[in-house]
PABAZA-890241 format. One line per 10 residues: number of its first residue (from 0); their letters; for each residue y, x, z negated of N, C-alpha, C. Coordinates in pm, whole numbers, plus 50000, padded with zeros to 5 digits. Example, Ala and Ser with C-alpha at 12.3 -4.5 7.8 and 13.67 -1.06 7.14 Angstrom:
2
0) as) 49431 51319 49220 49550 51230 49220 49670 51320 49220 | 49775 51285 49292 49894 51367 49286 50003 51290 49213
END
This chain:
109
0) xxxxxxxxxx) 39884 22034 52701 39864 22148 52614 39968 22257 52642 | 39999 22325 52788 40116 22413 52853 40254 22281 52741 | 40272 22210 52754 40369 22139 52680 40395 22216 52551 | 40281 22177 52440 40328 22234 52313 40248 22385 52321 | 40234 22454 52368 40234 22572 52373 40377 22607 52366 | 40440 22608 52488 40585 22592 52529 40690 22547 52437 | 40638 22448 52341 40723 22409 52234 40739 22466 52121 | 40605 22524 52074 40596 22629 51982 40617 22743 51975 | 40629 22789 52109 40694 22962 52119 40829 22923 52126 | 40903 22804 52168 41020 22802 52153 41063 22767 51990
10) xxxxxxxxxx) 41033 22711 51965 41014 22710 51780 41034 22849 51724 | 40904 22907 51742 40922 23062 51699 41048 23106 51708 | 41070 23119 51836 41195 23208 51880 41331 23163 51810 | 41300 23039 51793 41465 23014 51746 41436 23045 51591 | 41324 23022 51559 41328 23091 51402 41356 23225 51335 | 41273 23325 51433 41278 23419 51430 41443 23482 51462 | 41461 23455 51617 41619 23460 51641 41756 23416 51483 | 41703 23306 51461 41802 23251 51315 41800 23346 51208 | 41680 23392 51196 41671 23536 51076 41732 23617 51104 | 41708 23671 51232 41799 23801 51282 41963 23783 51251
20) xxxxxxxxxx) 41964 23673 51274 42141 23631 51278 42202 23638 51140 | 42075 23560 51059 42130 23529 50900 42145 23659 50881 | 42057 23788 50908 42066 23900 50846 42177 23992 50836 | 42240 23970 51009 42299 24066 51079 42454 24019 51003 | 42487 23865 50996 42537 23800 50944 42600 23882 50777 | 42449 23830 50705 42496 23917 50587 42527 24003 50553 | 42498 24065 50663 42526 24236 50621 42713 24242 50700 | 42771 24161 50714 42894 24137 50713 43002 24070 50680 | 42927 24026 50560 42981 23956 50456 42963 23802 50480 | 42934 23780 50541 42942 23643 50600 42872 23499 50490
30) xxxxxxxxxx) 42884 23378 50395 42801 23344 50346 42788 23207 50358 | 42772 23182 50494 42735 23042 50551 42544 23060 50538 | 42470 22932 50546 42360 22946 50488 42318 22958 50636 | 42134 22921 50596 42027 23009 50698 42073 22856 50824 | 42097 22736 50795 42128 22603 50891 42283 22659 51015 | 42326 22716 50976 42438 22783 51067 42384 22893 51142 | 42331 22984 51108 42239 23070 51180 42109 22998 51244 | 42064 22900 51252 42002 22826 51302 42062 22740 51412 | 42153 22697 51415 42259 22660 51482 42335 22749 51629 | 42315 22872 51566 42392 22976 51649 42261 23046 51713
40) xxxxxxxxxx) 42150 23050 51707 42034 23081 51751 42006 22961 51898 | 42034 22861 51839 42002 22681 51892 42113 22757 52040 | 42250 22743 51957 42372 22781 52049 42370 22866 52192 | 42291 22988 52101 42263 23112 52223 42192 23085 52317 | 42053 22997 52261 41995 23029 52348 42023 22875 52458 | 42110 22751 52425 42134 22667 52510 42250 22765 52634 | 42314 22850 52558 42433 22901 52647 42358 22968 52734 | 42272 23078 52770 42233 23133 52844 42157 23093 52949 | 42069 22940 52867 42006 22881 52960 42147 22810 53113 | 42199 22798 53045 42279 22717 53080 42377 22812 53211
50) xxxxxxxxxx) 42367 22935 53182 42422 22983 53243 42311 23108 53349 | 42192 23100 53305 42128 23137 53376 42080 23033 53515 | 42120 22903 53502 42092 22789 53562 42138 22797 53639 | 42320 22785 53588 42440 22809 53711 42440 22920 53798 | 42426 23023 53693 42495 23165 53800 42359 23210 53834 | 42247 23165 53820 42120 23278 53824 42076 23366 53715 | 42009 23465 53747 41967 23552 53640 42049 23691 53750 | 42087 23783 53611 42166 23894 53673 42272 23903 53541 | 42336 23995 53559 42442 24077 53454 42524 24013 53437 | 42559 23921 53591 42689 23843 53580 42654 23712 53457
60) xxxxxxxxxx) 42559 23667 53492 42482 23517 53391 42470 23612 53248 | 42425 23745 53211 42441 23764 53083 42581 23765 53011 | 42652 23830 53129 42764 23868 53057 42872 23786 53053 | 42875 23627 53121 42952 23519 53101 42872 23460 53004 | 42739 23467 53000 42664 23364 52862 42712 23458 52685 | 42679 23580 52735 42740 23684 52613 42892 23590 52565 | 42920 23635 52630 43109 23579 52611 43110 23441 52561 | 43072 23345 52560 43043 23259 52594 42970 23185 52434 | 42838 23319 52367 42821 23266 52288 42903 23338 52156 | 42967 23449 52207 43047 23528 52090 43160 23439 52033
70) xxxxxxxxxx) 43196 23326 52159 43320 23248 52122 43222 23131 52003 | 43112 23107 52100 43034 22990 51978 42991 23056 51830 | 42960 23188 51844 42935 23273 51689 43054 23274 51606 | 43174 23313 51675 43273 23259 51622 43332 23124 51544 | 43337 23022 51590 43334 22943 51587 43205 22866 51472 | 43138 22876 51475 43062 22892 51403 43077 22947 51247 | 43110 23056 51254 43130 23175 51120 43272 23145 51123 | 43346 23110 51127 43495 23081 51172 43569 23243 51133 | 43509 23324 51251 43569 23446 51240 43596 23497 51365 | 43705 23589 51367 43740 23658 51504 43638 23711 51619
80) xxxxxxxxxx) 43688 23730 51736 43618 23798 51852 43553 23979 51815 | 43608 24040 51733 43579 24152 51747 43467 24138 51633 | 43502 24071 51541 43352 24050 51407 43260 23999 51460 | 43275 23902 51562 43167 23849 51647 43053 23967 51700 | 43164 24029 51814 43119 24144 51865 43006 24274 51813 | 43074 24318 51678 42959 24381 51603 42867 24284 51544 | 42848 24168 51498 42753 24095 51483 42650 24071 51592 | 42701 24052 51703 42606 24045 51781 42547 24148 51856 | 42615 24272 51836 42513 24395 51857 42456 24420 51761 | 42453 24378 51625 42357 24403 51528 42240 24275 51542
90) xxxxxxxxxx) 42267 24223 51578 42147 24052 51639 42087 24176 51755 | 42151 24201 51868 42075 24290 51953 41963 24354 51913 | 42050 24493 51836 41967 24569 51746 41870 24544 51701 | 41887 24421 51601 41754 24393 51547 41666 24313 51665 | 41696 24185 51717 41648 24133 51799 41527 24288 51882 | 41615 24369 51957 41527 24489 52008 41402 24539 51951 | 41450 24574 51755 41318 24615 51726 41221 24544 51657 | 41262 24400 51654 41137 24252 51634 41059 24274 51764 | 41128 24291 51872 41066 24260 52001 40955 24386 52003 | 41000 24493 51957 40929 24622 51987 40775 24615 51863
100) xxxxxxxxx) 40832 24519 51785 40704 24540 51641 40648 24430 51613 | 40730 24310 51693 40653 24190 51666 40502 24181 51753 | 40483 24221 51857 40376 24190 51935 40258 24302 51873 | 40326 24396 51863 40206 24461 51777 40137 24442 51697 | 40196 24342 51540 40133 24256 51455 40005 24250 51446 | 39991 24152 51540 39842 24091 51589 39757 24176 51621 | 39758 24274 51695 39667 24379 51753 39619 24316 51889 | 39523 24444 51983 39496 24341 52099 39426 24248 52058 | 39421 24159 52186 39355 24032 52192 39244 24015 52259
END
Protein backbone atom coordinates (compact mmCIF):
# COMPACT_ATOMS: atom_id res chain seq x y z
CA UNK A 1 0.00 0.00 0.00
CA UNK A 2 3.27 2.65 1.17
CA UNK A 3 4.10 1.42 -2.67
CA UNK A 4 1.20 3.07 -4.53
CA UNK A 5 0.69 5.69 -2.16
CA UNK A 6 4.28 6.64 -3.15
CA UNK A 7 3.37 6.17 -6.75
CA UNK A 8 0.56 8.38 -6.79
CA UNK A 9 1.97 11.40 -5.09
CA UNK A 10 4.67 10.93 -7.50
CA UNK A 11 2.12 11.01 -10.38
CA UNK A 12 0.64 14.12 -8.92
CA UNK A 13 3.76 15.89 -8.76
CA UNK A 14 4.92 15.35 -12.11
CA UNK A 15 1.50 16.46 -13.30
CA UNK A 16 1.09 19.21 -11.46
CA UNK A 17 4.98 20.19 -11.94
CA UNK A 18 4.20 19.71 -16.11
CA UNK A 19 1.40 22.47 -15.78
CA UNK A 20 3.55 24.79 -14.08
CA UNK A 21 6.11 24.38 -16.88
CA UNK A 22 3.50 24.37 -19.80
CA UNK A 23 2.40 27.67 -18.25
CA UNK A 24 5.57 29.36 -17.42
CA UNK A 25 6.54 28.07 -20.87
CA UNK A 26 3.70 29.89 -22.57
CA UNK A 27 3.91 32.81 -21.21
CA UNK A 28 7.28 32.90 -23.24
CA UNK A 29 6.26 32.18 -26.25
CA UNK A 30 7.19 28.85 -26.32
CA UNK A 31 4.64 26.30 -28.41
CA UNK A 32 5.80 22.82 -27.85
CA UNK A 33 2.73 20.85 -26.39
CA UNK A 34 1.74 19.80 -22.67
CA UNK A 35 4.08 15.96 -23.64
CA UNK A 36 7.40 18.18 -23.60
CA UNK A 37 6.54 19.85 -20.44
CA UNK A 38 5.86 16.54 -19.17
CA UNK A 39 9.07 15.43 -20.19
CA UNK A 40 10.95 18.33 -18.58
CA UNK A 41 9.00 17.84 -15.27
CA UNK A 42 10.03 13.74 -15.75
CA UNK A 43 13.71 15.49 -16.53
CA UNK A 44 13.89 17.70 -13.34
CA UNK A 45 12.87 15.74 -11.19
CA UNK A 46 15.26 12.50 -12.42
CA UNK A 47 18.19 15.27 -12.36
CA UNK A 48 17.93 16.23 -8.85
CA UNK A 49 17.29 12.89 -7.71
CA UNK A 50 20.19 12.01 -9.23
CA UNK A 51 22.16 14.48 -7.90
CA UNK A 52 20.85 14.58 -4.58
CA UNK A 53 22.12 10.84 -4.52
CA UNK A 54 25.64 11.79 -5.55
CA UNK A 55 26.40 14.99 -3.82
CA UNK A 56 23.78 14.72 -0.91
CA UNK A 57 21.21 17.16 -0.11
CA UNK A 58 22.62 20.84 0.30
CA UNK A 59 22.97 23.98 -2.12
CA UNK A 60 25.79 22.35 -3.73
CA UNK A 61 23.23 19.17 -5.08
CA UNK A 62 20.63 22.05 -5.91
CA UNK A 63 22.71 24.14 -7.63
CA UNK A 64 24.61 21.48 -9.91
CA UNK A 65 21.00 19.71 -10.41
CA UNK A 66 19.60 23.50 -11.25
CA UNK A 67 22.31 23.77 -13.95
CA UNK A 68 21.96 20.68 -14.97
CA UNK A 69 18.24 20.79 -15.67
CA UNK A 70 18.31 24.41 -17.31
CA UNK A 71 20.70 22.69 -19.91
CA UNK A 72 17.84 19.76 -20.20
CA UNK A 73 14.92 22.73 -20.39
CA UNK A 74 16.91 23.89 -22.97
CA UNK A 75 17.33 21.31 -24.87
CA UNK A 76 14.14 20.39 -24.67
CA UNK A 77 12.47 23.91 -25.85
CA UNK A 78 15.53 24.13 -28.10
CA UNK A 79 16.26 27.52 -26.60
CA UNK A 80 19.17 29.36 -24.98
CA UNK A 81 20.59 29.35 -21.30
CA UNK A 82 19.33 32.71 -20.33
CA UNK A 83 15.42 31.88 -21.68
CA UNK A 84 15.89 28.84 -19.74
CA UNK A 85 16.83 30.82 -16.76
CA UNK A 86 13.71 33.10 -16.59
CA UNK A 87 11.60 30.11 -17.33
CA UNK A 88 12.63 28.43 -14.61
CA UNK A 89 12.23 31.11 -12.10
CA UNK A 90 8.84 31.49 -13.35
CA UNK A 91 8.34 27.33 -12.74
CA UNK A 92 9.82 28.46 -9.20
CA UNK A 93 7.41 31.17 -8.81
CA UNK A 94 4.63 29.35 -9.58
CA UNK A 95 5.79 26.00 -8.28
CA UNK A 96 6.11 28.32 -4.67
CA UNK A 97 2.56 29.48 -4.80
CA UNK A 98 0.89 25.81 -5.80
CA UNK A 99 2.91 24.73 -2.85
CA UNK A 100 1.56 27.60 -0.62
CA UNK A 101 -2.39 26.98 -1.94
CA UNK A 102 -2.33 23.57 -2.89
CA UNK A 103 -2.48 21.97 0.62
CA UNK A 104 -4.98 24.27 1.69
CA UNK A 105 -7.58 22.97 -0.89
CA UNK A 106 -8.63 20.17 1.12
CA UNK A 107 -8.96 21.80 4.48
CA UNK A 108 -7.79 20.02 7.71
CA UNK A 109 -7.94 16.51 7.94
Amino acid sequence: MESLTLIFGFLISLIVSAIIIYLATRLFGETEGFGTAIMAALAGALIFSIASYFIATGWIAALIGGIAWLIALGNLYNMGMLKSMFIAIMVWAFATLVNLVLPTIVGPL
